[in-house]
Each structure stands twice: as C-alpha cells, then as structure tokens.
KETI-640289 format. One record per residue (C-alpha): residue in three letters; x negated, y negated, z negated. Coordinates in steps of 0.02 Angstrom, whole numbers, padded with zeros to 5 digits, always signed. Each point is the difference from the previous one (the first is absolute). Layout:
BEGIN
AlaXYZ/...
END
This chain:
BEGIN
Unk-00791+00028+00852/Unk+00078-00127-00103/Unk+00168+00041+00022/Unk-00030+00185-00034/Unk-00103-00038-00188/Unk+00142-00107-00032/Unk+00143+00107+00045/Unk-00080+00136-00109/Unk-00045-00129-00133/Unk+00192-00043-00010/Unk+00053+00205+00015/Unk-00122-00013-00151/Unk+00089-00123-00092/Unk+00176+00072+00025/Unk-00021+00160-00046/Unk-00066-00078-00201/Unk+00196-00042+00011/Unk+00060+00160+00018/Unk-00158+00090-00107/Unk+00051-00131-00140/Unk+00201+00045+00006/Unk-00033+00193-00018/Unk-00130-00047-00140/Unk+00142-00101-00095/Unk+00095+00162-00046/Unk-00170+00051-00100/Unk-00030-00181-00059/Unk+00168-00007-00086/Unk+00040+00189-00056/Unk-00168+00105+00008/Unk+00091+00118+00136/Unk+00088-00031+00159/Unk+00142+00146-00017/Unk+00187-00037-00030/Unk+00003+00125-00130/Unk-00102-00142-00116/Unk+00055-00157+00067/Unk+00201+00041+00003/Unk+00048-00141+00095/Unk+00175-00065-00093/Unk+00055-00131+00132/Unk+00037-00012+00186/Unk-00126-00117+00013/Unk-00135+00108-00090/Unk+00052+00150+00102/Unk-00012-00103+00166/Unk-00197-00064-00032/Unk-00040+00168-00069/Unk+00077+00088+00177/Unk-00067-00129+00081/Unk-00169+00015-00072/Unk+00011+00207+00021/Unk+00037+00021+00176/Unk-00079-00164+00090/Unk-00160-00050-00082/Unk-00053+00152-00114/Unk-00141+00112+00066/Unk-00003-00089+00174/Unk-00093-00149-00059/Unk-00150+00092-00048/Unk-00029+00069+00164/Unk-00001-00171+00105/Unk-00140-00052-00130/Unk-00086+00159+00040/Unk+00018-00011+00181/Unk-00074-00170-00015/Unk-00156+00065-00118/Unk-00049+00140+00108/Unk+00011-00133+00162/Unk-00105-00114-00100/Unk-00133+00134-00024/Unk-00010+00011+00199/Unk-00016-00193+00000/Unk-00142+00008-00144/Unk-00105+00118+00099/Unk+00014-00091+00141/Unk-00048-00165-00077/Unk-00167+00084-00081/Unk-00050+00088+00164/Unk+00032-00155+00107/Unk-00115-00091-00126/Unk-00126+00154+00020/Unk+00018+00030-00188/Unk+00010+00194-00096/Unk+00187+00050-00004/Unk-00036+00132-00140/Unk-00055-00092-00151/Unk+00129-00143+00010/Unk+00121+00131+00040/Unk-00032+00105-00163/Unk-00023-00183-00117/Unk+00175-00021+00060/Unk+00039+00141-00056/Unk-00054-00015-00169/Unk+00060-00205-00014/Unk+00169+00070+00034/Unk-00017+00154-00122/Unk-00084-00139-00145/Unk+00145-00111+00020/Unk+00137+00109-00003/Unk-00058+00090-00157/Unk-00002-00140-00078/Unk+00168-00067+00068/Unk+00071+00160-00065/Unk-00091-00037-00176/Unk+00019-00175-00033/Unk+00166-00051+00108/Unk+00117+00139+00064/Unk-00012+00184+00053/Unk+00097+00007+00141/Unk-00176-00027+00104/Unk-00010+00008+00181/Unk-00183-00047+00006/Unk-00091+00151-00070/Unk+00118+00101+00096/Unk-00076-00095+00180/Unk-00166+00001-00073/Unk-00006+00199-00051/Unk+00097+00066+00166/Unk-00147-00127+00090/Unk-00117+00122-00056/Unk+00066+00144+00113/Unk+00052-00127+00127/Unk-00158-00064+00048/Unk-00032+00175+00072/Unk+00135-00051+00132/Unk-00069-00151+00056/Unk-00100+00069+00157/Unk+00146+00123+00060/Unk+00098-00027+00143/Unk+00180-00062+00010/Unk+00081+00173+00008/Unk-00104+00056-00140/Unk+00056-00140-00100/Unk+00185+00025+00047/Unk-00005+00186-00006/Unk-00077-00008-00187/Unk+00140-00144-00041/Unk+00135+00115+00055/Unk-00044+00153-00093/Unk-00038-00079-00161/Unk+00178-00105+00017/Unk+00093+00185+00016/Unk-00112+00062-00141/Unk+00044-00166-00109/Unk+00199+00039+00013/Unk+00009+00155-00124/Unk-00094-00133-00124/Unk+00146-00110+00022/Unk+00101+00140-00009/Unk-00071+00027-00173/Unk+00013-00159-00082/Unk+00136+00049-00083/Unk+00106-00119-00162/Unk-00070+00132-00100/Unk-00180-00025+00029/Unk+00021-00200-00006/Unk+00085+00009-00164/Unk-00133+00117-00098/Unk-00065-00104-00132/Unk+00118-00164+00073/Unk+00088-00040-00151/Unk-00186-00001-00120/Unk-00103-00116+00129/Unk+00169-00121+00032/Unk+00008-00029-00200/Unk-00180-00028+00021/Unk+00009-00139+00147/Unk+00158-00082-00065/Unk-00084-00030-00164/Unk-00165+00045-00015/Unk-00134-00117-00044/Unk-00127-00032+00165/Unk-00125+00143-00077/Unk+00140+00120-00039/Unk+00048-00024+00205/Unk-00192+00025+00042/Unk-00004+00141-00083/Unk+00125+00085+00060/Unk-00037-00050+00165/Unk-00167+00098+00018/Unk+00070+00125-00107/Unk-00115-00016-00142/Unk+00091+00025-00176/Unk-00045+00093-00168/Unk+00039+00176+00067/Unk-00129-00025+00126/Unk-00173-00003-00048/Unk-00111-00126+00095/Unk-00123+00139+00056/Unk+00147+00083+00077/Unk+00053-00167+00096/Unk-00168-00042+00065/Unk-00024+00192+00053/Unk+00165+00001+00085/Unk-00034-00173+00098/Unk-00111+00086+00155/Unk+00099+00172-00007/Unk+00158-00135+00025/Unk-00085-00104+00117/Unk-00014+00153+00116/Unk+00183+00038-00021/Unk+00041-00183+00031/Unk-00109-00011+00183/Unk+00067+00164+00072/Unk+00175-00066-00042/Unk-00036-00159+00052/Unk-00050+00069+00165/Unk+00175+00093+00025/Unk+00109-00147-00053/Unk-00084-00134+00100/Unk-00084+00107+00143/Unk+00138-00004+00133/Unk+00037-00179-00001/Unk-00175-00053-00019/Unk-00062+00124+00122/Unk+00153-00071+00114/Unk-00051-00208-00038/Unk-00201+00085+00056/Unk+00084+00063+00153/Unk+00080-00123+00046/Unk-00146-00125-00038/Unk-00107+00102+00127/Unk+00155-00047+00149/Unk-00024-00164-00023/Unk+00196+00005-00040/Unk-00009-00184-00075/Unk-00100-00082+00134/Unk+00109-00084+00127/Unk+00137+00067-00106/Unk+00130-00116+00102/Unk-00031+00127+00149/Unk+00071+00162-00113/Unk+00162-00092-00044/Unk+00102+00151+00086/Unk-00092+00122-00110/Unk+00030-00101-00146/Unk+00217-00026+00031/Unk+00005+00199+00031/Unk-00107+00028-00163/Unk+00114-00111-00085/Unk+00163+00103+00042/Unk-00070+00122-00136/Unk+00039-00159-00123/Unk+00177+00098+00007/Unk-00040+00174+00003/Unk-00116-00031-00137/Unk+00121-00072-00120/Unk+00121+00122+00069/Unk-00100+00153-00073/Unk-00047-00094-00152/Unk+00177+00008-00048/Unk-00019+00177-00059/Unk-00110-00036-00137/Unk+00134+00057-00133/Unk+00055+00160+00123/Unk-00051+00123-00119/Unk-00076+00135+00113/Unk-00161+00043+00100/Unk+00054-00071+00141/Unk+00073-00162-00062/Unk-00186-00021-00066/Unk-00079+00031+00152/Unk+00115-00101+00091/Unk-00051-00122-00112/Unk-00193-00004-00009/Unk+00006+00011+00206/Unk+00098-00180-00027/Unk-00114-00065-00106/Unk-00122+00010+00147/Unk+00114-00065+00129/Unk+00046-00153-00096/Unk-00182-00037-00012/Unk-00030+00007+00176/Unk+00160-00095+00042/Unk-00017-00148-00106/Unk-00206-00014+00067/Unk+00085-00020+00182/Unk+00152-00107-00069/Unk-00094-00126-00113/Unk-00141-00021+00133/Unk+00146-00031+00127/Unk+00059-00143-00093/Unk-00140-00071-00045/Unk-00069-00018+00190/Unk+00155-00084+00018/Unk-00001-00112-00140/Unk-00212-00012-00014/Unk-00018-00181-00018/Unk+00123-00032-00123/Unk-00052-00051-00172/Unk+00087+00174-00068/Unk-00089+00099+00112/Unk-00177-00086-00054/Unk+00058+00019-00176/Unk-00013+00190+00048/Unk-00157-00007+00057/Unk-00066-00104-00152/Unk+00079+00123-00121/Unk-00094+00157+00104/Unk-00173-00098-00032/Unk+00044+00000-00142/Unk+00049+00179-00019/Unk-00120+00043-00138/Unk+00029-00128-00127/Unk+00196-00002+00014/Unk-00008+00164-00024/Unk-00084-00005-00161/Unk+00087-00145-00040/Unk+00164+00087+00025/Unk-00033+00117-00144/Unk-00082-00149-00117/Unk+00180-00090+00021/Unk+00113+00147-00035/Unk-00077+00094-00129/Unk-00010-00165-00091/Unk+00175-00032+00028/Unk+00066+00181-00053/Unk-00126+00079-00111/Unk+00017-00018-00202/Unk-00179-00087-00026/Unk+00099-00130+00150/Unk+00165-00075+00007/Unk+00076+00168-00062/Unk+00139+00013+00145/Unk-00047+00193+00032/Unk+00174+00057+00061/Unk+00100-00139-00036/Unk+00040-00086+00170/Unk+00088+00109+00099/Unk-00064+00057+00173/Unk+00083-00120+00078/Unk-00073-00147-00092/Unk-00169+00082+00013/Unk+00017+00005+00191/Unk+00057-00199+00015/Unk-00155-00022-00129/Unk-00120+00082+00137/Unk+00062-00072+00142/Unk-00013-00194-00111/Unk-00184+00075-00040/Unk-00042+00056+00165/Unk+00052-00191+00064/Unk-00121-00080-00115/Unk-00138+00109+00054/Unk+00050-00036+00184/Unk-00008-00183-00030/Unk-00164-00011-00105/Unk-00069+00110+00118/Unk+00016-00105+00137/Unk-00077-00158-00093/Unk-00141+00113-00056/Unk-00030+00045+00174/Unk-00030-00166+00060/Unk-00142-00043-00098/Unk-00063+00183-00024/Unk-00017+00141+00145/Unk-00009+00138-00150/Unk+00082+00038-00162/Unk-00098+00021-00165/Unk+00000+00188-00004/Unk-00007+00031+00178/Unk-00178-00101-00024/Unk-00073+00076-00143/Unk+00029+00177+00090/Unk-00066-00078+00170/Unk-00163-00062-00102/Unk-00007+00175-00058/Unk+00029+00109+00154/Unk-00120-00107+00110/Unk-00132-00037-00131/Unk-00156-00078+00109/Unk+00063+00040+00161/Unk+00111-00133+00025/Unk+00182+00008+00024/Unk+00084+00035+00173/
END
C-alpha cells in the first residue's frame, strides 16, 4: 500500500513539471502558437519544439489519470470508514470549482481546477460502473475530443491576442482582473452576473469532454488495483512505455497542415500520456529510495499548493503590475527558469514534508470536503 500512494504521489509530482513547462508559453506571451512567439534563435526554436511536441497537451492527461484514480481511492476511504460517499463527493466538487474561480480571478486564467471540478459533476455518475463501461465511455469521448483539437486553430487563439497581451504586459493588477473574468465597460454587470450560470453550464459539459477519457481511464484503472503491487506489472509497464516513441513520433506532425496530420497528432497526445505514466513509474521503482525520487513524492503531496504557487511566481514575474518581463526572455530562458523553479519547489517540498504530511491548500479543501466526518 505504501509503495503504490507513493509511486502515484511522485507520478503526481512529475507531471507539475511538465503541466508548468506547457504553462510557460502562456506565462511569458499570453498564447502558445509560433505565429506570436516567433522564435529568432536556434536556441528559442529548440525549447519552443521541444516544448510543442514532448510536454504540450500530454501533461494534462497524466494529472487527469491520476485525479480520476484518486476519486476511486476517495470512495474507498469513506466506505471503508462506513461514511456517505455523496455529500463529500459533491463538497469536492464545489472546493475545487471555489478555488479555481478564484485562481482564474485573482492569479492566472489558464485554470485546471474548475475544469476537474465542473467535468466532476458528470463524473460522479461513473463512479458505480464497471470497468468496460468506464473504458468504453473513455474511448468514445477521446475520438469525439480529436475534431476539437482539430479546431484549435492560430486563428481562434489569436482573436482578441494582441488587446489582452497589451493588457497583461502592462496593465495595472485590476486592469488584468478585469479582463480576466471578462468584465469591462461594454459589458454591463447585470449581463455578467446573468451570463455566470448559463457559462457555468457550458463550462461542465466541456469540462466533461476534455477531461472525461483520461479521468474515466485513471477511475478504471483505480478499480484494477493497477498500483497495488505495482512491482508485479513491470512487463505491462516496459511495453506501455514503447509508446514513449510512437507518441512523440506522431506528435511531430503538429505543423502538417492537413486533417490527418491533426489527427495523427491528437492520437499522440494520448499515447505520450500513457507512455510517460509507464516510463516515469518504471524509473522510479527503480530508483524509489533515493532522495530524488522522495522529492517526487513530496512535490505530489504537495500537488495543490505548487500548483497555485506556480501561477503566484510567474505571473508576478511576467505580468506589468510584476516584474514586467511579459515576452522578454526568450523561450529558452523561460524553460531553464521553470526547470530552476520547479527545483526549488522540489527541495522545499521535501523539507515541508518532514514536519507536515499535507500542504496548506490541500488542508483547507480536506477541512472542507470532510467537514464533521473526519478525514480518511
């Protein structure tokens, strides 16, 4: 049991390294096409390449994977303690929905938290089905999710880009809030609080289609016990990890400008995910009682706060009302500055852990979710 929490703790923890890396390109330019950024260097090409085809869109899934297994584990926990599943289940639900609106209002709107805590709301539905059902559900919605790739096209991104980049490069912290939630003089308040539920809806059926197969995949795979005695699966995990490869092999066609480069693409997306689950857990059952590997599993404790913490640090260090560096690094300096960031985090984690067994955040939702009943 131990060795299974900590080897997804430490899954946890790596994948904020390569959520925070695909985040940088929004940190530092508002938009994460080469048709902003322009890359003028070899060096600036390389991290932005780099960052295109082996960490964008493949990061997001492991974390989702590892949200819908959690939600297996959380049920679980509550039953074993004869406790109700549904109320903690649907507080959840709205802790994650509170704090990521206001993550998006007061830090950074590149959110992942309302998106978890909206598609939950659907999700929960799931919780009782069977392993086919779950896998059958998480392969149709990832075939129906490819023609949305397929659709986010430069042109879309850039609508409006070159207004709200002015705007986070040097707008004063109000002016960024603003714009943020969308609220400006053209827009009544009446029509901004009417919009919120009608938006809201919007938000939790897309939220359901952008995180439902790799959540519904992470439930699945929860329900197979795939982490206990994970030692005895390492065959399963080496041929997993041959799509590590493949993966990055149909990533490659992100800039072949035709359907089938795209779909070539969004199926890679997928397969990376899955690969580097099975390649990172590899290495870490061979390298488990190193001090890296517990830094891992600190930092995935810790997911919650250095998550949030993440966006604190960056928008301070690139936004106008901060240090003001909005586009003026390079990629390439960006990515060294994640990885330095990503260290320190590693390393205070770690001390943090010894003393504490939760992070701030991570509490203050626990004290929420459980309320009177105790915590699992």
């Amino acid at each position: 049991m131990k060795n299974r929490i900590e080897a997804l703790d430490a899954l946890r923890g790596f994948s904020l390294l390569g959520i925070l890396i695909a985040n940088m390109l929004y940190f530092q330019y508002g938009d994460m096409t080469i048709n902003t950024i322009e890359p003028t260097t070899w060096w600036d090409n390389a991290a932005f390449y780099f960052t295109k085809i082996f960490i964008e869109a493949s990061f997001y899934p492991i974390f989702g994977f590892l949200f819908g297994y959690g939600i297996i584990l959380f049920v679980r926990a509550l039953e074993n303690r004869d406790l109700k599943t549904l109320g903690p289940l649907w507080r959840r639900v709205i802790g994650l929905i509170i704090l990521g609106s206001l993550h998006i209002t007061f830090v950074w709107d590149g959110d992942i938290l309302l998106t978890y805590g909206a598609g939950l709301i659907i999700i929960i539905s799931f919780i009782k089905r069977k392993v086919k059902t779950l896998l059958i559900w998480a392969s149709v919605l990832a075939v129906l999710m490819i023609p949305l790739l397929i659709l986010k096209t430069d042109v879309l991104l850039l609508a409006g880009l070159e207004e709200s980049t002015a705007v986070l490069a040097n707008g004063t912290y109000w002016e960024v809030v603003q714009q943020r939630i969308g609220l400006t003089e053209e827009v009544p308040i009446i029509f901004f609080l009417i919009g919120l539920p009608i938006a809201l809806g919007f938000i939790v059926l897309l939220a359901f289609f952008t995180i439902g197969p790799v959540v519904l995949l992470g439930m699945a795979a929860a329900k197979k016990d795939f982490f206990t005695h994970i030692r005895l699966r390492t065959k399963l995990l080496k041929r997993l990890a041959l799509l590590v490869p493949l993966g990055l092999v149909c990533k490659s066609f992100l800039y072949w400008n035709h359907f089938a480069g795209k779909l070539i693409y969004g199926t890679g997306t997928y397969l990376l995910a899955i690969g580097y689950i099975a390649l990172f857990t590899l290495i870490y059952l061979a390298k488990d009682e190193t001090k890296l590997a517990q830094a891992f599993v600190s930092m995935g404790r810790l997911s919650l706060t250095n998550y949030l913490m993440q966006s604190i640090i960056f928008t301070s260090i690139f936004y106008g009302y901060g240090f003001g560096l909005f586009g003026k690094l390079g990629v390439a300096v960006g990515l060294l500055l994640a990885i330095v960031v990503y260290i320190l985090q590693l390393y205070i984690s770690g001390i943090y852990t010894k003393r504490f067994s939760i992070g701030p955040v991570e509490w203050l939702l626990r004290k929420f979710v459980y309320l009177r009943q105790g915590r699992s």
